[in-house]
TIVO-2410 file (N, C-alpha, C; in nm, 3 decimals):
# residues 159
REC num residu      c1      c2      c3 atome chaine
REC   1      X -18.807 -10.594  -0.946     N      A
REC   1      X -18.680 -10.661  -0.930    CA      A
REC   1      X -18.694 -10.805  -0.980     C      A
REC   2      X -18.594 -10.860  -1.077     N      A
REC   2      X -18.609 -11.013  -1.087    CA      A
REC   2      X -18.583 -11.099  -1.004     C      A
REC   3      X -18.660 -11.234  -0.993     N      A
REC   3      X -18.604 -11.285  -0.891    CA      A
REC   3      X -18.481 -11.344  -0.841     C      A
REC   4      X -18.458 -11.382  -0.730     N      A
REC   4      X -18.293 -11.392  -0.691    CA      A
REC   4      X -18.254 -11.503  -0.778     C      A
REC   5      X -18.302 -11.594  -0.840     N      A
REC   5      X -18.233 -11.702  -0.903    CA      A
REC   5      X -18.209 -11.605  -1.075     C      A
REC   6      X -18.275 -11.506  -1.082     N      A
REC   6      X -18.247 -11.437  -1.236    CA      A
REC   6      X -18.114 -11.303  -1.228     C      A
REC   7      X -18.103 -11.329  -1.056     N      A
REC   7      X -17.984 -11.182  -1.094    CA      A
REC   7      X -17.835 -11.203  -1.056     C      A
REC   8      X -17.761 -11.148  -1.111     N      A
REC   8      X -17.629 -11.163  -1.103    CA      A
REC   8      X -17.556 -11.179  -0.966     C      A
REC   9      X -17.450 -11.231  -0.972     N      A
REC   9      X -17.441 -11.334  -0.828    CA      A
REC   9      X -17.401 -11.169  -0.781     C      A
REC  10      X -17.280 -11.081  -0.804     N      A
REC  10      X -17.237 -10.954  -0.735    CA      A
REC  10      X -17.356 -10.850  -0.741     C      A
REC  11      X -17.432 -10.813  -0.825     N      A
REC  11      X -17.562 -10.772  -0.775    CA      A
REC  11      X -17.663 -10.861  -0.636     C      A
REC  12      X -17.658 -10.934  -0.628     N      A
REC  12      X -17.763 -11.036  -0.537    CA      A
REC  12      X -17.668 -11.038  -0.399     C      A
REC  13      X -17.526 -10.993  -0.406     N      A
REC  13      X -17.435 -10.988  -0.282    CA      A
REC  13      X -17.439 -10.796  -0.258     C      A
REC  14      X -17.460 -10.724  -0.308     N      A
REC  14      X -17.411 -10.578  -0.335    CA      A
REC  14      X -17.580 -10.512  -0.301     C      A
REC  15      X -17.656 -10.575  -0.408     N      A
REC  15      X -17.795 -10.486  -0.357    CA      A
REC  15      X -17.892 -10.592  -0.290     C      A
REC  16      X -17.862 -10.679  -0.221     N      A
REC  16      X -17.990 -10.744  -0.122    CA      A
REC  16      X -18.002 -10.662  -0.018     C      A
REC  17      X -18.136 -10.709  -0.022     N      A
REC  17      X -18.241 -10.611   0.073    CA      A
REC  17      X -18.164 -10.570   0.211     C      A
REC  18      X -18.156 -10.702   0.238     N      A
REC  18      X -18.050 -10.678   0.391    CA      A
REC  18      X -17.963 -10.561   0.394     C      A
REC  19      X -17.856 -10.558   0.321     N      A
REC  19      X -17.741 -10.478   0.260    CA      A
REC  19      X -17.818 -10.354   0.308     C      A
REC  20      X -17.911 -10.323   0.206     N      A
REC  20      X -17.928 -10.171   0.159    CA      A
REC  20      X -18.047 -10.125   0.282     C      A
REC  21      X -18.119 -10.230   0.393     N      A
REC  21      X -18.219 -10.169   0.475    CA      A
REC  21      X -18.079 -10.138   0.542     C      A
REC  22      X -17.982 -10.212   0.622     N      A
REC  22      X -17.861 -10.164   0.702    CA      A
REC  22      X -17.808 -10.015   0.674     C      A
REC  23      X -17.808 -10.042   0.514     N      A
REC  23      X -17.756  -9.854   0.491    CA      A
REC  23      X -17.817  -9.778   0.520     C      A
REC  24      X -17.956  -9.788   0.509     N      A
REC  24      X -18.053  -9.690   0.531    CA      A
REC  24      X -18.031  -9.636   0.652     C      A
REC  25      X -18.043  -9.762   0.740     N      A
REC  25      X -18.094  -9.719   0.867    CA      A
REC  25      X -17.991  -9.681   0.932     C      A
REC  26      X -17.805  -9.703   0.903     N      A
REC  26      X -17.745  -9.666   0.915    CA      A
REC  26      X -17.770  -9.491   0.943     C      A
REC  27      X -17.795  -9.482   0.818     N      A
REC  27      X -17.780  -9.316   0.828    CA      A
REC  27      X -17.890  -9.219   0.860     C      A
REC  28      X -18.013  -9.318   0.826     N      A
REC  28      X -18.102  -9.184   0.912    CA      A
REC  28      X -18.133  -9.241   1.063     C      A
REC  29      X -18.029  -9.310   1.091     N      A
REC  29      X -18.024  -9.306   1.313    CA      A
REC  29      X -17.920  -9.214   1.333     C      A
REC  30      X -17.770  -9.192   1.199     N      A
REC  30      X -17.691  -9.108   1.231    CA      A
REC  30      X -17.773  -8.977   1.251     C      A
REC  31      X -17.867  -8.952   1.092     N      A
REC  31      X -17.920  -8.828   1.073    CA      A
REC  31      X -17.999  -8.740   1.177     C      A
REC  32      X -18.069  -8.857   1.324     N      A
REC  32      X -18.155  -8.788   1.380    CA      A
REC  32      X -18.070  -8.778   1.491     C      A
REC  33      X -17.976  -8.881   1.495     N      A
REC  33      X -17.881  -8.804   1.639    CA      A
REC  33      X -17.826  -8.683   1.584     C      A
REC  34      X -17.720  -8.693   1.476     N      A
REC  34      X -17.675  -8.528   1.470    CA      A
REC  34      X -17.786  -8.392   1.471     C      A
REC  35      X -17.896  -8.446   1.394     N      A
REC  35      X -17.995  -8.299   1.458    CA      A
REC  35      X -18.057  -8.287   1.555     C      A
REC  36      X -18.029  -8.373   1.628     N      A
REC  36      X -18.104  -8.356   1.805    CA      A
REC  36      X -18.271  -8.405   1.774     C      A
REC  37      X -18.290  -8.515   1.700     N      A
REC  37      X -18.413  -8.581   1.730    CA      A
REC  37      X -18.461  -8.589   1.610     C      A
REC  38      X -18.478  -8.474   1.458     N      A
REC  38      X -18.533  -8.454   1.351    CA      A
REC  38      X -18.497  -8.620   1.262     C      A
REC  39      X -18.629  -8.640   1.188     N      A
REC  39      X -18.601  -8.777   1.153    CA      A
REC  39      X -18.525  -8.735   1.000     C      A
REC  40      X -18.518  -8.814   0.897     N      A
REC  40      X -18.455  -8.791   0.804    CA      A
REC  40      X -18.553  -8.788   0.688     C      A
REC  41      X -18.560  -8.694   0.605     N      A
REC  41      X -18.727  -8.682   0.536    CA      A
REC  41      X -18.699  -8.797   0.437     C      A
REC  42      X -18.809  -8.885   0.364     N      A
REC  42      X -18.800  -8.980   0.284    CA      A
REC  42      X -18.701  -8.994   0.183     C      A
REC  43      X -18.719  -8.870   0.136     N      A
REC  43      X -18.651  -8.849  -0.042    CA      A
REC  43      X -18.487  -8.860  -0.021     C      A
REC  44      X -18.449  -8.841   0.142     N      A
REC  44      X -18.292  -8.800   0.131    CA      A
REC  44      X -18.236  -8.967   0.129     C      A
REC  45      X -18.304  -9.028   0.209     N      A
REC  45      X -18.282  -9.220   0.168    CA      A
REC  45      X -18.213  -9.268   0.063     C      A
REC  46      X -18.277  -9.218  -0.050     N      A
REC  46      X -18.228  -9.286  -0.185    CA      A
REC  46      X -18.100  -9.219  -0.225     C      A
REC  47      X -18.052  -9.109  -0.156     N      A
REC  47      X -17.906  -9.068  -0.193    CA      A
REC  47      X -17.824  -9.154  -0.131     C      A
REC  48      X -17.831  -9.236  -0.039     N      A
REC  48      X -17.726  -9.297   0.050    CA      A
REC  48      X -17.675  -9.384  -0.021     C      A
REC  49      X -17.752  -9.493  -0.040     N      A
REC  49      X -17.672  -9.647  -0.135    CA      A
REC  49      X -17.652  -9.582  -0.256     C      A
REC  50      X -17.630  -9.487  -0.315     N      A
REC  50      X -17.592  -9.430  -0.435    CA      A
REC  50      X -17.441  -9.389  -0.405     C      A
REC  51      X -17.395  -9.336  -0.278     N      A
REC  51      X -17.289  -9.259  -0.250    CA      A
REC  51      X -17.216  -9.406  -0.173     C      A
REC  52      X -17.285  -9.452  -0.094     N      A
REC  52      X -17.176  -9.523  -0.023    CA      A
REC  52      X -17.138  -9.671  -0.103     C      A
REC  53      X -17.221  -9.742  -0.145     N      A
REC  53      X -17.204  -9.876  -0.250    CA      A
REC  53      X -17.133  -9.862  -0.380     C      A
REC  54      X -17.102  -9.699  -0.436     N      A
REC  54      X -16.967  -9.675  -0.526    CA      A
REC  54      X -16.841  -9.653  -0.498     C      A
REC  55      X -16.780  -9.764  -0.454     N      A
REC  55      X -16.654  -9.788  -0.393    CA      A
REC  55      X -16.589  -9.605  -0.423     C      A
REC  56      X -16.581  -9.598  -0.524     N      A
REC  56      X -16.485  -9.434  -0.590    CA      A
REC  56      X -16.532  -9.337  -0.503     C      A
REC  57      X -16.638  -9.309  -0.531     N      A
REC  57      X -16.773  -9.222  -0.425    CA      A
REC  57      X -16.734  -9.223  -0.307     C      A
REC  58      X -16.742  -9.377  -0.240     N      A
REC  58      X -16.763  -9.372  -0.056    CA      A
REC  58      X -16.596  -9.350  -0.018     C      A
REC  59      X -16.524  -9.369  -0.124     N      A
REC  59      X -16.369  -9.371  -0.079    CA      A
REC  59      X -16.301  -9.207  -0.067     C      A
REC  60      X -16.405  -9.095  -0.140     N      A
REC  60      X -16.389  -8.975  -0.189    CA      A
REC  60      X -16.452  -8.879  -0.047     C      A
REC  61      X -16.544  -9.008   0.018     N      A
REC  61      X -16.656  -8.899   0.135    CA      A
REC  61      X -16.550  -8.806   0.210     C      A
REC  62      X -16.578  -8.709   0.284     N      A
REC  62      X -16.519  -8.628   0.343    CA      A
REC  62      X -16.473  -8.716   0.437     C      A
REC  63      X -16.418  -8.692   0.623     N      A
REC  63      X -16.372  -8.806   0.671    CA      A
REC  63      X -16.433  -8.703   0.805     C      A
REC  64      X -16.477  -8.577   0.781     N      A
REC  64      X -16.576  -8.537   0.926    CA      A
REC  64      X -16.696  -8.475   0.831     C      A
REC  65      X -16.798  -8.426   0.911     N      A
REC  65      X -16.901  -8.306   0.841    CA      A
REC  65      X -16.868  -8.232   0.862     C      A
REC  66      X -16.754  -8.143   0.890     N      A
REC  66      X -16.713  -8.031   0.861    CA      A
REC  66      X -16.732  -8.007   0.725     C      A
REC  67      X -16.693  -8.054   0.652     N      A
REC  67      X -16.675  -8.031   0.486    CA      A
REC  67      X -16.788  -8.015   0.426     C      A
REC  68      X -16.815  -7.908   0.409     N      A
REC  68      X -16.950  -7.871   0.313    CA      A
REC  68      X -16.975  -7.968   0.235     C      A
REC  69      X -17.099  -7.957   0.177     N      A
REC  69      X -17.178  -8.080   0.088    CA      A
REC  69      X -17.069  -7.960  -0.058     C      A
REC  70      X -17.133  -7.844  -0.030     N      A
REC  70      X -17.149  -7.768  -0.202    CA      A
REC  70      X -16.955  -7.796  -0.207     C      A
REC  71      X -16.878  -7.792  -0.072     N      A
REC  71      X -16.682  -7.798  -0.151    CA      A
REC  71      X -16.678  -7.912  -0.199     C      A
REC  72      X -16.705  -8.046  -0.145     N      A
REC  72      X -16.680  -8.181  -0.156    CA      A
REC  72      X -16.740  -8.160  -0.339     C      A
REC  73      X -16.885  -8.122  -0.371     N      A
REC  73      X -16.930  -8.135  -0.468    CA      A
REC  73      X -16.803  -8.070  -0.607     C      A
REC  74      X -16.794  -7.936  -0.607     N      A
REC  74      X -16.701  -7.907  -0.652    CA      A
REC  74      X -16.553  -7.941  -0.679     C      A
REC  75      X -16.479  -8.023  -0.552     N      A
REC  75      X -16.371  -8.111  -0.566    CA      A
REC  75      X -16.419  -8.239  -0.624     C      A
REC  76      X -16.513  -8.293  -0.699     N      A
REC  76      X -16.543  -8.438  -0.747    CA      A
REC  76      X -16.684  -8.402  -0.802     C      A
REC  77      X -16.661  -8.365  -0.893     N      A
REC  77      X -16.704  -8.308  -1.035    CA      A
REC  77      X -16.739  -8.454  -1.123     C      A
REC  78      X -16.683  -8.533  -1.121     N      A
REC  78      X -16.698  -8.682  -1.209    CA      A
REC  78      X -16.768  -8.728  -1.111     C      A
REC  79      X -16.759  -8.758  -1.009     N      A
REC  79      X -16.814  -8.885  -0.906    CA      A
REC  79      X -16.965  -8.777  -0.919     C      A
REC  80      X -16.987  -8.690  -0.880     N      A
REC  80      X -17.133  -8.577  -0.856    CA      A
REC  80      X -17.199  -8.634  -1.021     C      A
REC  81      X -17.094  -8.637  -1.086     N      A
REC  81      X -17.162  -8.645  -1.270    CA      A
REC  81      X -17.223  -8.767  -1.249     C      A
REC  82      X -17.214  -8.883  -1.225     N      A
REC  82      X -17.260  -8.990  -1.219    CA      A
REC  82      X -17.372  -9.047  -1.124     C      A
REC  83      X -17.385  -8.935  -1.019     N      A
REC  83      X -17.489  -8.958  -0.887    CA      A
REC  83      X -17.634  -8.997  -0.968     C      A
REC  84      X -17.655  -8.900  -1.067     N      A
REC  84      X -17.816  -8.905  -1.057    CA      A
REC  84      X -17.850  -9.053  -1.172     C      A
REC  85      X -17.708  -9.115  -1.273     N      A
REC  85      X -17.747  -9.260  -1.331    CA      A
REC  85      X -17.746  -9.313  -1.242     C      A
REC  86      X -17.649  -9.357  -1.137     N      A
REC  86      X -17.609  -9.434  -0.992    CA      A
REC  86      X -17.753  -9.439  -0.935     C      A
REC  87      X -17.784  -9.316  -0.933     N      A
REC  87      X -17.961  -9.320  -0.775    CA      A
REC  87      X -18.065  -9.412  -0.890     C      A
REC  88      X -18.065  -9.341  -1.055     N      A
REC  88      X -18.194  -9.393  -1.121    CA      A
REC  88      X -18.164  -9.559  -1.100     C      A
REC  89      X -18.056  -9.595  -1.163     N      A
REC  89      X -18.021  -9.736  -1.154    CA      A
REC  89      X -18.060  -9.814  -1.047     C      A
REC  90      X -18.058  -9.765  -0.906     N      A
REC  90      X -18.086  -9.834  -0.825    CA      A
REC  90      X -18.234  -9.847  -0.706     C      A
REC  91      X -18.308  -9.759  -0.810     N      A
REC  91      X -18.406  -9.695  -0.710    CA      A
REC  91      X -18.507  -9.855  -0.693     C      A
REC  92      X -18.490  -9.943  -0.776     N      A
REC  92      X -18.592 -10.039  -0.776    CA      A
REC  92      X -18.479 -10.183  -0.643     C      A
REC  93      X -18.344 -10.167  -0.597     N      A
REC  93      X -18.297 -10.213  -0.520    CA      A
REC  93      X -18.370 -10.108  -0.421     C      A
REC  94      X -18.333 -10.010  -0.419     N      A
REC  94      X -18.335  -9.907  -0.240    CA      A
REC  94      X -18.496  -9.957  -0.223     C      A
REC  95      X -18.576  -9.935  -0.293     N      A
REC  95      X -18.724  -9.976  -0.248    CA      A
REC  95      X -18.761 -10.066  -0.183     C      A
REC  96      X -18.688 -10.215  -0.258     N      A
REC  96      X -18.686 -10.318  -0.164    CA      A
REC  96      X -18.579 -10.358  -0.063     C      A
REC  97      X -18.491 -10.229  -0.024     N      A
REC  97      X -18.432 -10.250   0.106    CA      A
REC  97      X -18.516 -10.193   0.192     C      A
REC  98      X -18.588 -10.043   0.116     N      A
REC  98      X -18.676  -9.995   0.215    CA      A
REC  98      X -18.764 -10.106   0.274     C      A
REC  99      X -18.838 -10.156   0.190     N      A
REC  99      X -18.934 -10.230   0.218    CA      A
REC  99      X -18.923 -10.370   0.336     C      A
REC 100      X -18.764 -10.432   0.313     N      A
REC 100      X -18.728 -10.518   0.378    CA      A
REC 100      X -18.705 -10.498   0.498     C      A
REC 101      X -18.654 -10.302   0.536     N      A
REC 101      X -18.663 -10.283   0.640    CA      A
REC 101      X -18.727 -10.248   0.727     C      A
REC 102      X -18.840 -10.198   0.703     N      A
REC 102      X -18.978 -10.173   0.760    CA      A
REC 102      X -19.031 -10.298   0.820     C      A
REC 103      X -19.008 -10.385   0.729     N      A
REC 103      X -19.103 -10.534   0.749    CA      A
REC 103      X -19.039 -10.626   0.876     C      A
REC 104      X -18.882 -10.608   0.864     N      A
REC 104      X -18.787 -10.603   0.921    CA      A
REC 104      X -18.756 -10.573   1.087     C      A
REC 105      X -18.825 -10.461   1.111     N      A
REC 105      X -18.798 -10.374   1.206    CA      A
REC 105      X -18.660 -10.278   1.196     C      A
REC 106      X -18.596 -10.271   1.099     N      A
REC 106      X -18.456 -10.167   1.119    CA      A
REC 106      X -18.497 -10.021   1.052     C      A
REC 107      X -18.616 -10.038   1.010     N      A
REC 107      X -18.673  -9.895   0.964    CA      A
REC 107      X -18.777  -9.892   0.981     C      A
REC 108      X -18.777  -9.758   1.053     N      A
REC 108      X -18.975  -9.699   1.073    CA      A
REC 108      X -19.007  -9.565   0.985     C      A
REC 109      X -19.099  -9.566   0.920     N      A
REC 109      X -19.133  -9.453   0.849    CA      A
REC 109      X -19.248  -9.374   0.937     C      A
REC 110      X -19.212  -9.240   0.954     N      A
REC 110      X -19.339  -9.155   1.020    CA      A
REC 110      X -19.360  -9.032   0.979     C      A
REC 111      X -19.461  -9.050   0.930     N      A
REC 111      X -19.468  -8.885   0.860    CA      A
REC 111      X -19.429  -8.845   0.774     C      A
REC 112      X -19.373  -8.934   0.659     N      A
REC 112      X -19.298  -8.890   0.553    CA      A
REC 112      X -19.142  -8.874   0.563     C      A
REC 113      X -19.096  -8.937   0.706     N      A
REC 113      X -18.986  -8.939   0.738    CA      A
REC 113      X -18.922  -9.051   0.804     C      A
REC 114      X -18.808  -9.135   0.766     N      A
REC 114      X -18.711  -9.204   0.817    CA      A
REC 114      X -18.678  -9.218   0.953     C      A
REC 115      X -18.690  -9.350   1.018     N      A
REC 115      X -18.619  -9.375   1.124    CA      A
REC 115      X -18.529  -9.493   1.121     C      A
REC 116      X -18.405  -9.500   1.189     N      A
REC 116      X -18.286  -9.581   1.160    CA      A
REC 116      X -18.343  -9.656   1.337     C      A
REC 117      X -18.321  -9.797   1.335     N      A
REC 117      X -18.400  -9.852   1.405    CA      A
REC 117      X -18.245  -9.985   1.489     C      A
REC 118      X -18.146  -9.947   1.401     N      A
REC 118      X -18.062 -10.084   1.428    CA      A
REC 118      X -17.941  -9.988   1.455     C      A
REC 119      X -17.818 -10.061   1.511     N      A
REC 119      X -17.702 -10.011   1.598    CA      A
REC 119      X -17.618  -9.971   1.456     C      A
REC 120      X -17.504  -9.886   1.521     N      A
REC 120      X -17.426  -9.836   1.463    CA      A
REC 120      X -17.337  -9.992   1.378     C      A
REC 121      X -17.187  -9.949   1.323     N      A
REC 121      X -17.147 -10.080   1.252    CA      A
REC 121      X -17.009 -10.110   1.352     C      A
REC 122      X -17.053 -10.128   1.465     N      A
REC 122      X -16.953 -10.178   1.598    CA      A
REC 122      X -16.940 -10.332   1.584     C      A
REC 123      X -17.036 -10.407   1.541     N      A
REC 123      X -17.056 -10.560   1.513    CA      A
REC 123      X -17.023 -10.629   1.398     C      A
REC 124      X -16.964 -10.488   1.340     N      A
REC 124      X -16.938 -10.615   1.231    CA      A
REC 124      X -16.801 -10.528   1.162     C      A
REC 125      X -16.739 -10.601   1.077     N      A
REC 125      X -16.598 -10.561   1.037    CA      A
REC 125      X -16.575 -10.568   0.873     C      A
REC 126      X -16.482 -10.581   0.799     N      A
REC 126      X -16.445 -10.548   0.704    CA      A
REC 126      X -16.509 -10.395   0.631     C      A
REC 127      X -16.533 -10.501   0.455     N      A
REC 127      X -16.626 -10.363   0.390    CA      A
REC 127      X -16.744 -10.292   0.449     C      A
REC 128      X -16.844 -10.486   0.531     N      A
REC 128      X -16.981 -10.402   0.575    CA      A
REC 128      X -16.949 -10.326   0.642     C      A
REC 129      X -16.833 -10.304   0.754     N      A
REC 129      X -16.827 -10.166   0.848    CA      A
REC 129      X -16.789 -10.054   0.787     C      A
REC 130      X -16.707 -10.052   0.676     N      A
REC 130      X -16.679  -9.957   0.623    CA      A
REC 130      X -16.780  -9.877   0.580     C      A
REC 131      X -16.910  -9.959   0.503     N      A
REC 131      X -17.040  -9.913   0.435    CA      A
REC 131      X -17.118  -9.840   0.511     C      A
REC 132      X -17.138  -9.900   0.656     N      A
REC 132      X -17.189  -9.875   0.759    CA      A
REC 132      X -17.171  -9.723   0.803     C      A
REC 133      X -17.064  -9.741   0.843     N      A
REC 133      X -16.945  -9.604   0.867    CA      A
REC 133      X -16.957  -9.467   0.766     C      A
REC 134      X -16.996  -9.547   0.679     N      A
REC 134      X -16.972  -9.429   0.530    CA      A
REC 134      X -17.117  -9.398   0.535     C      A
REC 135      X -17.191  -9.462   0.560     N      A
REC 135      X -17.375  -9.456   0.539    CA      A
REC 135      X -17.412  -9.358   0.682     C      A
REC 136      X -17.335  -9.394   0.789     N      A
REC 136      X -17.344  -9.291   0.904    CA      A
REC 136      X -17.280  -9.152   0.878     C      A
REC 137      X -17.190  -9.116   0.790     N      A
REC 137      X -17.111  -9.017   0.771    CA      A
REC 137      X -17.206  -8.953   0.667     C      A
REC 138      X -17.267  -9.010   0.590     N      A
REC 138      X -17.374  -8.923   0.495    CA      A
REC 138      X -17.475  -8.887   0.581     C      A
REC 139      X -17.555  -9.000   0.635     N      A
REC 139      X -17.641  -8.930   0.735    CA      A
REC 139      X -17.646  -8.805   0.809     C      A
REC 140      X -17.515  -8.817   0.897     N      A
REC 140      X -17.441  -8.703   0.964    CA      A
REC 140      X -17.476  -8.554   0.879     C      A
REC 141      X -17.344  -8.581   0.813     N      A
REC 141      X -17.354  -8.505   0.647    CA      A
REC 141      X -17.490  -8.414   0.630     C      A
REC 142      X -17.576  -8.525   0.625     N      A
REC 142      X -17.712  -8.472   0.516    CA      A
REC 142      X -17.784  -8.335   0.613     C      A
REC 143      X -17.749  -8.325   0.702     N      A
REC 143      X -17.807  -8.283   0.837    CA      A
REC 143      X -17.773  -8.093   0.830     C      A
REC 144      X -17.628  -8.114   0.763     N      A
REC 144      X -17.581  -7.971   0.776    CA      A
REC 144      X -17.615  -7.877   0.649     C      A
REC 145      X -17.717  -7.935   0.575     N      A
REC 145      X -17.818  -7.832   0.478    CA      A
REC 145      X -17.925  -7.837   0.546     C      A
REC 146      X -17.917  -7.733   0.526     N      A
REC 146      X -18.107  -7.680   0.585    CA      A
REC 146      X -18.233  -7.738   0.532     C      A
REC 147      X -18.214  -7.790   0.377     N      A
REC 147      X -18.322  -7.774   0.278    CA      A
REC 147      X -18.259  -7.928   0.228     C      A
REC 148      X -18.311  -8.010   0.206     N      A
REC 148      X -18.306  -8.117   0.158    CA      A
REC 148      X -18.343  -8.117  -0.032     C      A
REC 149      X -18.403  -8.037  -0.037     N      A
REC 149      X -18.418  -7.968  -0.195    CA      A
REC 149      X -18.266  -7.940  -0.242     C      A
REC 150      X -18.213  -7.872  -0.131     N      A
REC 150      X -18.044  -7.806  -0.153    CA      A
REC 150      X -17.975  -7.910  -0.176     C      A
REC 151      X -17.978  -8.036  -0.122     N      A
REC 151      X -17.922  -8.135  -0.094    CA      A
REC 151      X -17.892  -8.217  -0.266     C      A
REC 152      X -18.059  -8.257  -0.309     N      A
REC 152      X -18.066  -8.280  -0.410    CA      A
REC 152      X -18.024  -8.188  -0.500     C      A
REC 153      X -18.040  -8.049  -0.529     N      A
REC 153      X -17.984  -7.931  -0.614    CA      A
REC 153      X -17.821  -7.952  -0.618     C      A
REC 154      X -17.759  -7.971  -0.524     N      A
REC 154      X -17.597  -7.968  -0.533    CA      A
REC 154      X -17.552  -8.118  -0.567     C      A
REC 155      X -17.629  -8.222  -0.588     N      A
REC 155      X -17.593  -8.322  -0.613    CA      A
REC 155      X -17.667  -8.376  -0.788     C      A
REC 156      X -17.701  -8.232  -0.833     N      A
REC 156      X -17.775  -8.249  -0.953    CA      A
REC 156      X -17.881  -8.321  -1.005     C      A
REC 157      X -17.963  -8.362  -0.905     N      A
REC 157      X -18.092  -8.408  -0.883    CA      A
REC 157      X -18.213  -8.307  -0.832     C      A
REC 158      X -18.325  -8.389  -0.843     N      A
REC 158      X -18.465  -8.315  -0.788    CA      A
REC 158      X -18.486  -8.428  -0.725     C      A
REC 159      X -18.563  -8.405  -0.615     N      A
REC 159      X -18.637  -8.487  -0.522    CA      A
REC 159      X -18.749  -8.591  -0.580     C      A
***
């Protein structure tokens, strides 16, 4: 990553570390409450700030997990087309949110798996709650495939 005085002022507001450890942990504290304790395996992380930080994307999310991953995919055919430039583009931000949040305390890694370490988005308002909200709703979400392989497969990625 370049440093903060070399990157663009709406990048340096959109992907700082802060931002993107919050998303994280947003959704894999959603991810382990909806499965009754299971943490959220590493690889599913980097789908989140891909889905929820594309305004089009997070505005498209379903609005319960009822809604299958594979219908949603099929109704938004363009937004799914764009997931896997969206994740490559940003994998060198999500790293250092990961990283910020570990160091942080709002994320614990164990076992190859995710823990969301900080409160839901009750504290705070506008977009960040919205992000928040939307980053808990994927979490949720990610929970009702069995196979996290599946996850990546219907979103036209590999792990």
């Amino acid at each position: 990553m370049p440093s903060w005085s070399g990157r663009p002022q709406a990048g340096a507001v959109f992907l700082n570390p802060a931002l993107l450890a919050s998303v994280q942990a947003s959704a894999a504290r959603a991810y382990e409450r909806e499965s009754g304790g299971r943490l959220m395996v590493w690889p599913l992380t980097f789908l989140v700030a891909p889905m929820v930080l594309h305004r089009p994307t997070r505005q498209a999310l379903p609005s319960s997990v009822r809604t299958h991953l594979s219908s949603w995919v099929s109704e938004h055919p363009v937004l799914v087309a764009g997931l896997p430039a969206r994740t490559s583009s940003l994998l060198p931000a999500i790293r250092e949110g990961m990283r910020f949040g570990v160091r942080h305390r709002m994320l614990a890694v164990e076992q190859g798996a995710v823990r969301g370490l900080l409160g839901g988005a009750g504290r705070s308002d506008g977009e960040l709650a919205e992000l928040l909200r939307a980053a808990a709703l994927t979490g949720r979400w990610m929970t009702r495939t069995d196979n996290p392989s599946t996850v990546f497969a219907l979103l036209g990625m590999r792990p």
